[in-house]
BAFI-3210 file (N, C-alpha, C; in Angstrom, 3 decimals, decimal comma, padded with zeros to 6 digits):
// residues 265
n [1|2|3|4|5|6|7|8|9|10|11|12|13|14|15|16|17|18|19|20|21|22|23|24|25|26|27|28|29|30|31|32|33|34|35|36|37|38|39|40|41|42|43|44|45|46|47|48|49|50|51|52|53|54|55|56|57|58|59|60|61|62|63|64|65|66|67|68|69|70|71|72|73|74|75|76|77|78|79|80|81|82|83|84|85|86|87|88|89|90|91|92|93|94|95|96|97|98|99|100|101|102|103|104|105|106|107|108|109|110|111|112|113|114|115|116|117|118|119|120|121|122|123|124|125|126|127|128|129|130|131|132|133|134|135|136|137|138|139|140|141|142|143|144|145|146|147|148|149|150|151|152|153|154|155|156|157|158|159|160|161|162|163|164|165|166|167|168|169|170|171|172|173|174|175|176|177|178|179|180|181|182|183|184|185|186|187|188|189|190|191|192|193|194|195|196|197|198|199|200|201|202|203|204|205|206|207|208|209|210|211|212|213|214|215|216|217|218|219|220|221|222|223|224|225|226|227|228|229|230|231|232|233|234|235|236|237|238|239|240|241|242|243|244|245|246|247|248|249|250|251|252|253|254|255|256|257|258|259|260|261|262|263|264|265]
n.u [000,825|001,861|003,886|002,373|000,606|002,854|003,219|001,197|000,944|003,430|002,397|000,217|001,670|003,296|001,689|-000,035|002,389|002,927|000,593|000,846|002,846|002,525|000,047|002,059|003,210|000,830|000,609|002,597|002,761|000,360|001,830|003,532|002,224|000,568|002,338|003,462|001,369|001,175|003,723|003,135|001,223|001,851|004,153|005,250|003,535|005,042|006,017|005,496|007,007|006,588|007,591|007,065|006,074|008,100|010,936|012,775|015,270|018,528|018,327|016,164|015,163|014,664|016,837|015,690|013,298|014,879|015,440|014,192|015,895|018,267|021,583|023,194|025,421|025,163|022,134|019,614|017,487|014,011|013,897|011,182|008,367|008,567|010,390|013,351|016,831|019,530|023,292|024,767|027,696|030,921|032,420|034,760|035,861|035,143|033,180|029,960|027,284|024,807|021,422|019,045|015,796|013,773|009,859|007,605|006,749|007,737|010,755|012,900|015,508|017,821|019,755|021,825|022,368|024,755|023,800|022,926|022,558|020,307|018,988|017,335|018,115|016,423|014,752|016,808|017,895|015,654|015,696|017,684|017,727|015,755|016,668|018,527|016,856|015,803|018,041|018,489|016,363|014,208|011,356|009,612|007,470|006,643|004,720|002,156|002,801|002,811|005,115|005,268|006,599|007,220|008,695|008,187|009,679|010,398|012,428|013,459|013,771|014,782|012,963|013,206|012,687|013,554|011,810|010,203|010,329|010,267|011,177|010,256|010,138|010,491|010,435|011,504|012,177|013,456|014,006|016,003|017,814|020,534|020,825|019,937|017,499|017,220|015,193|014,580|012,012|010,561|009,473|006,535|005,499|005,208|003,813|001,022|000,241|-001,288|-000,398|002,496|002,799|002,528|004,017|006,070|006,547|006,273|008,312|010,655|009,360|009,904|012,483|015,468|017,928|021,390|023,642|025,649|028,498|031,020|031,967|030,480|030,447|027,524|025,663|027,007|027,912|026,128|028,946|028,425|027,491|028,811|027,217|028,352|027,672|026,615|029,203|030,663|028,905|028,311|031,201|031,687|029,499|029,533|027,796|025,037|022,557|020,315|016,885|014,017|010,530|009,687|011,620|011,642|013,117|015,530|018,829|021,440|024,989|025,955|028,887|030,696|028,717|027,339|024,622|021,417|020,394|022,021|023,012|020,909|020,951]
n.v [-001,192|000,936|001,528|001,538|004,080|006,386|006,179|006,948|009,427|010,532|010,851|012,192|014,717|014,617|015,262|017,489|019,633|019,083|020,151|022,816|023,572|023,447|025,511|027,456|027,539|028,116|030,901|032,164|031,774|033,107|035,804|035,993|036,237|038,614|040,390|040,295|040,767|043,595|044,878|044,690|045,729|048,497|049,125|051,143|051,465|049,886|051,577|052,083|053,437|053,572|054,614|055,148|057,524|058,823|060,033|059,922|057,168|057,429|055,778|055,027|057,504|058,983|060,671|062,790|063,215|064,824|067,290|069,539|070,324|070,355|069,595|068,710|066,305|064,182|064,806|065,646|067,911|069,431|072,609|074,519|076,445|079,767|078,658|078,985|077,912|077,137|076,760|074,523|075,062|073,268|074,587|074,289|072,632|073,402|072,099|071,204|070,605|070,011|070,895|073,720|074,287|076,846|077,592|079,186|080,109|077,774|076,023|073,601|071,285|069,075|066,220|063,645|060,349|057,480|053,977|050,463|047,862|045,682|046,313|049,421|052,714|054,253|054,016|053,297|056,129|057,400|056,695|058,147|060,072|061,031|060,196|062,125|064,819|064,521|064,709|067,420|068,139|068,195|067,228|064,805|063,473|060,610|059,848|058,625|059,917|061,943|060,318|058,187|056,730|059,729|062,771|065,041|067,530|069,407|071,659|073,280|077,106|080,512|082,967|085,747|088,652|088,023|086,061|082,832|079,939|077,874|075,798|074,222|071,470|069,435|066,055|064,234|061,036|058,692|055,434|054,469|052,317|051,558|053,886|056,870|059,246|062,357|064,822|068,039|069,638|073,133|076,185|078,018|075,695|073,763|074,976|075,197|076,137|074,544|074,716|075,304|073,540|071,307|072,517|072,065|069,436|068,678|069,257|067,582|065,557|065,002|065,082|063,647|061,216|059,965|058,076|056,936|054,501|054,334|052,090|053,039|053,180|052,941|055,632|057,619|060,901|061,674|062,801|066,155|068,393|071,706|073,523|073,501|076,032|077,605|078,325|080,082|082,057|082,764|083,824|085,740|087,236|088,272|089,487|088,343|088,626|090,100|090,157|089,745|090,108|088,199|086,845|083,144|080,469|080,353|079,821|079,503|079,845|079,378|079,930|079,068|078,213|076,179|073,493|074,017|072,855|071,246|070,525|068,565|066,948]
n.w [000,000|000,671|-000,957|-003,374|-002,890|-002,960|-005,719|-006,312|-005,501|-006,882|-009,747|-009,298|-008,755|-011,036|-013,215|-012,558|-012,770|-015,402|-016,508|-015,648|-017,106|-019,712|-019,222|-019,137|-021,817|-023,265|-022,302|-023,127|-025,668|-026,457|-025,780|-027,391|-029,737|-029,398|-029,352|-031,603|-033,271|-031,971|-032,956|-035,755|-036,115|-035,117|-037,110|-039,798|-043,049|-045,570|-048,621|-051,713|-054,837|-057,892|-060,193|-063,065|-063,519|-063,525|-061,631|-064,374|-065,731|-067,981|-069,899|-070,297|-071,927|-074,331|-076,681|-078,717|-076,224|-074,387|-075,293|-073,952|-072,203|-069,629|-069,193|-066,817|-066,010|-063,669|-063,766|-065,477|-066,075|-067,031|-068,258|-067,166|-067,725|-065,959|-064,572|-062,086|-061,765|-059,992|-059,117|-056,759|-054,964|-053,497|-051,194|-050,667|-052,919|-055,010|-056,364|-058,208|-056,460|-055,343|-056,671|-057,357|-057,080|-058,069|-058,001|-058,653|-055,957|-054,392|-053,357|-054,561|-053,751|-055,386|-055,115|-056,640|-055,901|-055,783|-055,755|-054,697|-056,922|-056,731|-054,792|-052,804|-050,497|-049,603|-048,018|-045,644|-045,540|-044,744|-042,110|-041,419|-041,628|-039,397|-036,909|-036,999|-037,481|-034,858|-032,847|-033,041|-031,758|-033,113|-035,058|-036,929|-039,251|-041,122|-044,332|-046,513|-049,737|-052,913|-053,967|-053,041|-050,135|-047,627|-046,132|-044,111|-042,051|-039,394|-037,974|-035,162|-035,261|-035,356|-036,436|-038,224|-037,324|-034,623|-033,336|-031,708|-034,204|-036,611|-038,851|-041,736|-043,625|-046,905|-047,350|-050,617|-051,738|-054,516|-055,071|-058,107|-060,658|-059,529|-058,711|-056,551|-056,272|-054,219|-053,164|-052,103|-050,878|-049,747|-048,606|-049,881|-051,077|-048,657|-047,020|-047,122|-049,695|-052,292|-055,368|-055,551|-054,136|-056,308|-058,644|-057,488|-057,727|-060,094|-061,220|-059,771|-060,270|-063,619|-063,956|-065,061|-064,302|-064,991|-064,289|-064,814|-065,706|-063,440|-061,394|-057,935|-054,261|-052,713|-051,578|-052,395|-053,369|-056,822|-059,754|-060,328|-063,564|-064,978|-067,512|-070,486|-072,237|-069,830|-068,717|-069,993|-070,413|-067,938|-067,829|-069,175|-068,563|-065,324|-063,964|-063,846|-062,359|-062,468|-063,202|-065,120|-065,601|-067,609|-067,992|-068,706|-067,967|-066,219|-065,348|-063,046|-061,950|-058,926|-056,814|-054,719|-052,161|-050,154|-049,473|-048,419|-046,869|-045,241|-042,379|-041,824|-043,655]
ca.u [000,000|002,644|004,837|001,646|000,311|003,773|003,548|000,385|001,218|003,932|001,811|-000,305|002,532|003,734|000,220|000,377|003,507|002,832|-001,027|001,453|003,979|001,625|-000,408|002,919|003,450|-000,034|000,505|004,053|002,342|-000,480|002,067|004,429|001,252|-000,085|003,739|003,626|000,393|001,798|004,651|002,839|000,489|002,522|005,278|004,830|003,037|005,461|005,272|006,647|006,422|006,895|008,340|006,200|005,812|009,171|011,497|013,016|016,732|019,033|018,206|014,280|014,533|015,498|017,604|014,594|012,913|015,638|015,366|014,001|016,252|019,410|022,684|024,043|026,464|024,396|020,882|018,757|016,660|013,686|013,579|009,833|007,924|008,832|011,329|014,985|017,275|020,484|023,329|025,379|029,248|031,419|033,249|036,798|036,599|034,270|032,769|028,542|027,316|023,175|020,849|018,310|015,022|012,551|008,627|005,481|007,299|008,189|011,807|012,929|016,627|017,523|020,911|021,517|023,272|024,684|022,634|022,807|021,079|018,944|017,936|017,432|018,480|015,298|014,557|017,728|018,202|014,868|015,514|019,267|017,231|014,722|017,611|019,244|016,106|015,218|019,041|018,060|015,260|013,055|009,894|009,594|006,307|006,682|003,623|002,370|002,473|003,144|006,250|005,986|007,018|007,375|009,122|007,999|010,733|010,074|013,391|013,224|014,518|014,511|012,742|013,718|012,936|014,119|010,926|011,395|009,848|010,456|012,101|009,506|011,071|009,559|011,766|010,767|012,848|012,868|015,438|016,480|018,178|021,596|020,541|018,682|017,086|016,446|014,359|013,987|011,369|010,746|008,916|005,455|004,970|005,618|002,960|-000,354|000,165|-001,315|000,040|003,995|003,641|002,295|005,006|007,731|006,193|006,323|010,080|011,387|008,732|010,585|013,889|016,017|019,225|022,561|023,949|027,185|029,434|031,842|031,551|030,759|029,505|026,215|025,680|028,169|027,278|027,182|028,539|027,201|028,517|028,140|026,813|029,764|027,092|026,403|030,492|031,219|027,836|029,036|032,855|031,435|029,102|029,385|026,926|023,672|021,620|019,028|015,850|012,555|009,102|009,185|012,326|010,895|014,035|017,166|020,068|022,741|025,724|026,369|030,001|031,107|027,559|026,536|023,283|020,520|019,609|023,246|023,020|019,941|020,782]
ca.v [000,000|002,572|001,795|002,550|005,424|006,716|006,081|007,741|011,119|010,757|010,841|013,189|015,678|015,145|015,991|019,006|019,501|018,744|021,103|023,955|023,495|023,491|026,619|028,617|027,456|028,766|032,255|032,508|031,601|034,188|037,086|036,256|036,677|039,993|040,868|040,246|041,562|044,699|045,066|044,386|046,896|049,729|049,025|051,800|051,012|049,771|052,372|051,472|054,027|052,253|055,653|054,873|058,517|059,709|060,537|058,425|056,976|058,084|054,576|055,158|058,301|059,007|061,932|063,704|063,412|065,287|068,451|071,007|069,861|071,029|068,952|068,832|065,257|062,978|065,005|066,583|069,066|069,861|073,761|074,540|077,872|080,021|078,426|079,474|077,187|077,584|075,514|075,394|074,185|072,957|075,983|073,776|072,088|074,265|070,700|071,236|069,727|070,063|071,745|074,269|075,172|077,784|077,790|079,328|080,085|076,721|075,397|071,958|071,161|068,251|065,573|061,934|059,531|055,941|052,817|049,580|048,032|045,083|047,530|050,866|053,292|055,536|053,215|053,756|057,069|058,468|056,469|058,203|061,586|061,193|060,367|063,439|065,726|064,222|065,146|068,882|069,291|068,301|066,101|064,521|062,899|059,492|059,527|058,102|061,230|061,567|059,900|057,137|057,434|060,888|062,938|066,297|067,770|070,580|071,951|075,047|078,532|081,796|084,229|087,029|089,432|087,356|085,194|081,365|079,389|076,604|075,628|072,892|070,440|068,029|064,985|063,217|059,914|057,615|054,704|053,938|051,319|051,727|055,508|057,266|060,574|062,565|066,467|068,754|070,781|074,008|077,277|078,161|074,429|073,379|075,680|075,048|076,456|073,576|075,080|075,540|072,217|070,879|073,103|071,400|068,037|068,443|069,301|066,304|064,132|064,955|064,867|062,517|060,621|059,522|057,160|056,572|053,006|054,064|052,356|053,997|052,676|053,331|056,626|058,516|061,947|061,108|063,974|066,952|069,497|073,068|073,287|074,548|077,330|078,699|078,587|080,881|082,910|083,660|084,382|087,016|088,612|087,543|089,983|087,548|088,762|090,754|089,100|090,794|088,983|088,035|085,340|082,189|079,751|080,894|078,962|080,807|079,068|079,779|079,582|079,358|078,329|074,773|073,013|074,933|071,676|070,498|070,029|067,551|065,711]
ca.w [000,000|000,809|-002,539|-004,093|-002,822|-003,016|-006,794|-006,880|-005,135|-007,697|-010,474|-009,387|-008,981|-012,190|-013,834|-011,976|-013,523|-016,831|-016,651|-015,372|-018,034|-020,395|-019,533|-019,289|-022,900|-024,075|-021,766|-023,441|-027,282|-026,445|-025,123|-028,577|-030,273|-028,909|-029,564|-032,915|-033,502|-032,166|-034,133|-037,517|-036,278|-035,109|-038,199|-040,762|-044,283|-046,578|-049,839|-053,138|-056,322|-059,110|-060,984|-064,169|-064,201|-063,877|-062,659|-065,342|-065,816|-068,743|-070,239|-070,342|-072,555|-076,022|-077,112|-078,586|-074,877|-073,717|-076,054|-073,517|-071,017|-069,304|-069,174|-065,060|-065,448|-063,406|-064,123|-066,512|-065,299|-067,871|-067,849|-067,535|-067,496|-064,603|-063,242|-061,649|-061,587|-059,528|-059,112|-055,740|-055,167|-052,318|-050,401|-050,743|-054,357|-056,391|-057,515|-058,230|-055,069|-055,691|-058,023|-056,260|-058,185|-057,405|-059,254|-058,545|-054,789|-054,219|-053,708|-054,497|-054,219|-055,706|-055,155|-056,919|-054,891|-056,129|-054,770|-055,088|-058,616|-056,462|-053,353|-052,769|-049,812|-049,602|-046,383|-044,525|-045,626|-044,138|-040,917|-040,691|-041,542|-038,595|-036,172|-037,240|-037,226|-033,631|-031,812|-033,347|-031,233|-034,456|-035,296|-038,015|-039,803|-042,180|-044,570|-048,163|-050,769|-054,016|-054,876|-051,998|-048,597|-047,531|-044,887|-043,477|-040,964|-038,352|-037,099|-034,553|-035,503|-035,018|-037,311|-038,953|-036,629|-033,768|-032,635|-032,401|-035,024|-037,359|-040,289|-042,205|-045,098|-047,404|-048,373|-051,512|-052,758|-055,093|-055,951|-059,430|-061,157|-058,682|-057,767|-055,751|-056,230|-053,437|-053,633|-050,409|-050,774|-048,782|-049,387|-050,113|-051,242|-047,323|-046,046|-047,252|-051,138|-053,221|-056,588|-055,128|-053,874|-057,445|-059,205|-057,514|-057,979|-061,009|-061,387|-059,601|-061,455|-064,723|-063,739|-065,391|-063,681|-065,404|-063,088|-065,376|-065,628|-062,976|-060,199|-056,786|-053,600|-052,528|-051,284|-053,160|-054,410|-058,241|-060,329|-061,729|-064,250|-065,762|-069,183|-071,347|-072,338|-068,606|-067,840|-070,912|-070,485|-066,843|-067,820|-070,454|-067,831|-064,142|-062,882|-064,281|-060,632|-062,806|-063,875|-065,621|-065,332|-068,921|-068,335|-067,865|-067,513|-065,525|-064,866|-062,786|-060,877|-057,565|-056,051|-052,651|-051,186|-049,896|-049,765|-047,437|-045,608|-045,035|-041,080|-041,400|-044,352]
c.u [000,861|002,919|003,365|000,490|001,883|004,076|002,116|000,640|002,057|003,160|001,141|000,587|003,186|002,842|-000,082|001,273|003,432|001,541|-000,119|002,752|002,886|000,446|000,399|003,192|002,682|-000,062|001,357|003,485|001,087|000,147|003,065|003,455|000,751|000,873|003,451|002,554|000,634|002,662|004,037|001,843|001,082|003,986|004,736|004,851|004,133|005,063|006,215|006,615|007,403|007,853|007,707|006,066|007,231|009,171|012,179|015,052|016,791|018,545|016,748|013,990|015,429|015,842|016,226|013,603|013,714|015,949|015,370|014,957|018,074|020,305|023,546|025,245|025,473|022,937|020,710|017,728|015,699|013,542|012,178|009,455|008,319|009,626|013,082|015,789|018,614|021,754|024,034|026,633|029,767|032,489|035,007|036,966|035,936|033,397|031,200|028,274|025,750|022,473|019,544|017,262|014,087|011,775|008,083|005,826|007,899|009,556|012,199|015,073|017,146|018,985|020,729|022,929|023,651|024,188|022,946|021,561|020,093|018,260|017,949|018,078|017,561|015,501|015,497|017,744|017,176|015,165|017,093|018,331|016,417|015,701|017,856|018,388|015,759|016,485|019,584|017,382|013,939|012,109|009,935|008,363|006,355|005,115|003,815|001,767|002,591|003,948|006,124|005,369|007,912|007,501|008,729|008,687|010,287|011,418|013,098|014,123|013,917|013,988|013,194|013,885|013,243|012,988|011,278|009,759|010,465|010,579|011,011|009,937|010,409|010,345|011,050|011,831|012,639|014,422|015,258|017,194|020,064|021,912|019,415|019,005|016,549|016,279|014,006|012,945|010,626|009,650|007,209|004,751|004,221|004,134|001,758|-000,631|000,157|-000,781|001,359|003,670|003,645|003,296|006,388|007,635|007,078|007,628|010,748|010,861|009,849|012,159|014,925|017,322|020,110|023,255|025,706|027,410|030,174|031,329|032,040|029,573|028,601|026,430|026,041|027,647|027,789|027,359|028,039|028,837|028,038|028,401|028,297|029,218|027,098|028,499|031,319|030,473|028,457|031,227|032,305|030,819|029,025|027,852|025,596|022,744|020,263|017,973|014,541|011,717|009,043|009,911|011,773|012,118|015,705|017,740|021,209|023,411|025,934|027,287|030,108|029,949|027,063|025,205|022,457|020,266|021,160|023,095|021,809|020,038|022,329]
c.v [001,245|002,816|002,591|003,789|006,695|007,043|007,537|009,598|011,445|011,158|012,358|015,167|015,937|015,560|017,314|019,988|020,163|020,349|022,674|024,407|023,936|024,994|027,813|028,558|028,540|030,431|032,712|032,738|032,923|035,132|036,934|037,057|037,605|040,931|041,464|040,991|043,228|045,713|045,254|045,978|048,679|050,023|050,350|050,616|050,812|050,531|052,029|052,857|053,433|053,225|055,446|056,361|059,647|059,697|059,608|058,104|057,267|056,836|054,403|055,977|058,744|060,195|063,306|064,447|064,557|066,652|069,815|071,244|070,146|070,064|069,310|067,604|064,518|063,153|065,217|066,728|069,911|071,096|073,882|075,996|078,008|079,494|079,125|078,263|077,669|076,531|075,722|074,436|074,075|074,213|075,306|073,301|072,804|073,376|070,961|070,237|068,947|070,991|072,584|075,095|075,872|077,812|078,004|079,580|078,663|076,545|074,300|072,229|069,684|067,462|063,857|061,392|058,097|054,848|051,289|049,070|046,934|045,920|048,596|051,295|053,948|055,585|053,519|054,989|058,148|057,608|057,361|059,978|061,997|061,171|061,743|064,767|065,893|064,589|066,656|069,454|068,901|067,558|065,798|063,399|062,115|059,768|059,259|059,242|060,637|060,674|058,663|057,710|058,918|061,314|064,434|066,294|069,152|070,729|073,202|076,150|079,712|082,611|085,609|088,360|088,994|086,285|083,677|081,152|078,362|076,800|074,224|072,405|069,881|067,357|064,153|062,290|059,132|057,026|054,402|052,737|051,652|053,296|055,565|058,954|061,551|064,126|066,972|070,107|072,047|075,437|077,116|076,573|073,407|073,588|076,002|075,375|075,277|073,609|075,050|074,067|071,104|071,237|072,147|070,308|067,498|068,369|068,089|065,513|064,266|065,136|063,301|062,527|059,930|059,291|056,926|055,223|053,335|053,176|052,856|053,045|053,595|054,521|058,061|059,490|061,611|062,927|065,010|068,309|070,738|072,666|073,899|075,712|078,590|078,742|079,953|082,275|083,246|084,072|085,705|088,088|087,880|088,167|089,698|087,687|089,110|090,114|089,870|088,899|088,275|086,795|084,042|081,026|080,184|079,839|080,154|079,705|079,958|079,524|079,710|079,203|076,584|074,623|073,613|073,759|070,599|069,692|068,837|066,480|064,549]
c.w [000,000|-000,895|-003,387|-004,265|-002,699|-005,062|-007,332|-006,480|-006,356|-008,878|-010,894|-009,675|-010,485|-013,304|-013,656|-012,799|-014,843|-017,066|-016,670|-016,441|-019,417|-020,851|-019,478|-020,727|-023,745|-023,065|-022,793|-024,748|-027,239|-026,599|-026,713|-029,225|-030,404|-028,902|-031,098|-033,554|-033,793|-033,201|-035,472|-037,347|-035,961|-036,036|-039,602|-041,980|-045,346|-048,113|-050,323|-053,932|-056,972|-060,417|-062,571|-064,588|-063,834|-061,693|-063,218|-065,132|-067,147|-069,647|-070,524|-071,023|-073,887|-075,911|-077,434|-077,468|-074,086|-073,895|-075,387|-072,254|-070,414|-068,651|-067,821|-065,354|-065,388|-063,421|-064,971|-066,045|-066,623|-067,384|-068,134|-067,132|-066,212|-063,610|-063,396|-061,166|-061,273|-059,193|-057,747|-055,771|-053,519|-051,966|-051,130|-052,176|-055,221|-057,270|-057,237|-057,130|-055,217|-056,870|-057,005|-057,414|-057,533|-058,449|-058,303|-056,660|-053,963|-054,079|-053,923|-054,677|-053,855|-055,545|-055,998|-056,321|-055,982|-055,098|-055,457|-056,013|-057,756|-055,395|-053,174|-051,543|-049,528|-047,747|-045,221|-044,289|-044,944|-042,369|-040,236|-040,301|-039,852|-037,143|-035,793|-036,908|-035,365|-032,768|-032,302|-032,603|-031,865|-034,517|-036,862|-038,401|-041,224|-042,895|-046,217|-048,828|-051,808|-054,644|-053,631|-050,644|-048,243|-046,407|-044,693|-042,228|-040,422|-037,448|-036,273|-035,268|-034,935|-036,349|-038,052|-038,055|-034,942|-033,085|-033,043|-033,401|-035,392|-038,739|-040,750|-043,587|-045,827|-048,379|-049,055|-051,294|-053,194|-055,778|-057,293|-059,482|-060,682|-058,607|-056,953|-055,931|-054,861|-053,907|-052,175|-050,836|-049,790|-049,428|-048,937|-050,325|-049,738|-046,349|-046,601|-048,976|-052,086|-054,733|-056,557|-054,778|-055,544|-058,843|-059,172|-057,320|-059,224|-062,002|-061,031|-060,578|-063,009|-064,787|-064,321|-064,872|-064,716|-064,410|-063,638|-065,468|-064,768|-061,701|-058,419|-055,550|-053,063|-051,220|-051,136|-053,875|-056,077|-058,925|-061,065|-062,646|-064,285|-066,694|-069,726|-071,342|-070,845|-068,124|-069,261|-070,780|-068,788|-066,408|-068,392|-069,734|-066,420|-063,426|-063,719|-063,316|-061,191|-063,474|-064,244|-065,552|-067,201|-069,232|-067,530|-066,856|-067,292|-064,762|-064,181|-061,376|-059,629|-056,546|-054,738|-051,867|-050,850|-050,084|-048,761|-046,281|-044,696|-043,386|-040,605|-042,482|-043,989]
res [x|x|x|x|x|x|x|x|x|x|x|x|x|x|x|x|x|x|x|x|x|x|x|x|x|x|x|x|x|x|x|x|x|x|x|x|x|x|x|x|x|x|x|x|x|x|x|x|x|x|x|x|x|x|x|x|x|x|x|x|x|x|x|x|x|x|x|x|x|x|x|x|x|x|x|x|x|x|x|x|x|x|x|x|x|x|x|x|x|x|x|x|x|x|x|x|x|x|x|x|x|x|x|x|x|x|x|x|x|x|x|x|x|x|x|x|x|x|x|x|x|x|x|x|x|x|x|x|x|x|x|x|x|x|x|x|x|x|x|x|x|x|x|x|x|x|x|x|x|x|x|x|x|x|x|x|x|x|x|x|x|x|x|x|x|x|x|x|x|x|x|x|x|x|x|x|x|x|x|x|x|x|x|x|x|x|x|x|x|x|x|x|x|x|x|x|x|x|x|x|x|x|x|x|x|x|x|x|x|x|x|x|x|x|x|x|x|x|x|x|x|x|x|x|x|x|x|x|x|x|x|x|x|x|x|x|x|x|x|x|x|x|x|x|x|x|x|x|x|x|x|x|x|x|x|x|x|x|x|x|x|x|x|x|x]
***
């Protein structure tokens, strides 16, 4: 009788056991669950653009396509009514750094990077941005616009006449076929002007990239040039500052000045 009520306490204990093993399994498989759930649900929306409507690679557009269009190196920049197009250079090498357009009050200024040809960079590149905006002080808002996934930035400043305020951004990008395009737009577009923001849509959208054969690893400013025309046209007259309402497309280089957004990109 002992041995086997000795067997049976045993038993029972290990049923116990087992029941308790068992419902820590299904607590544990619930709490992954309500994990995972999480995650999927607080993970931003994966956005694609498919670029179908530009902006295109050098490889997507015929010579004729290219007609109204202004020769940078690694862009082309169609000139379109009303716009100013500026270019800007590095303080130490004088080498074209970005391209900086103004329409309709809008600014867009525009860089192409090299990228790897199976994956893009958009992805990293807005998570390095948001970092960067956020040990500024800044906020920054992921959402799906035009071109994709889209970044609106809010840095603080000071105003003009000394009050604080804010500095507001709007980062397009879009990878290519081992580039990436990125466009900061700023201005009137930024701040509620549906026509400035549609202006300088419409500039990146038609922007075409020349990526080149050299290669460069990913993230490498690719380069740009001056036209032969604008480096002869500003030897002949430097002082190009003056503008009447009647010119629609102005090109004018701009030495010795970096990119406006330098400290956040």
């Amino acid at each position: 009788m002992f041995g086997f009520g000795k067997k049976k306490r045993t038993a029972e204990v290990e049923e116990a056991k087992t029941e308790e093993a068992v419902e820590a399994t299904e607590e544990t498989t619930e709490a992954e669950d309500s994990a995972a759930e999480g995650t999927e649900a607080d993970a931003p929306e994966v956005i694609k653009y498919d670029r179908v409507n530009g902006p295109h690679d050098i490889e997507e557009v015929t010579t004729e396509d290219l007609e109204d269009y202004v020769d940078l190196g690694a862009l082309r920049i169609k000139l379109l009514d009303g716009m100013n197009l500026r270019l800007e250079t590095d303080d130490a090498t004088g080498a074209v750094i970005a391209a900086t357009i103004t329409r309709d009050g809008a600014t867009l200024q525009v860089q192409a990077f090299a990228a790897p040809r199976t994956t893009g960079i958009w992805d990293d590149i807005r998570h390095d941005l948001t970092e960067s905006v956020a040990s500024q002080g800044g906020n920054v808002e992921i959402y799906a616009g035009v071109f994709g996934a889209e970044m609106l930035t809010r840095l603080p400043a000071v105003t003009p006449d000394g009050k604080p305020g804010e500095r507001v951004a709007r980062f397009v990008g879009v990878d290519g076929p081992s580039w990436f395009l990125r466009g900061v737009i700023s201005g009137a577009a930024v701040l509620g002007d549906d026509k400035a923001a549609a202006s300088a849509e419409e500039v990146f959208r038609t922007i075409v990239v020349d990526r080149g054969e050299d290669p460069r690893p990913p993230r490498e400013l690719l380069p740009m040039t001056l036209p032969a025309d604008l480096i002869v046209a500003a030897e002949e007259e430097p002082a190009v500052e003056q503008e009447t309402e009647n010119e629609h497309s102005k090109l004018r280089p701009m030495p010795r000045r970096g990119p406006e957004i330098t400290e956040i990109g």
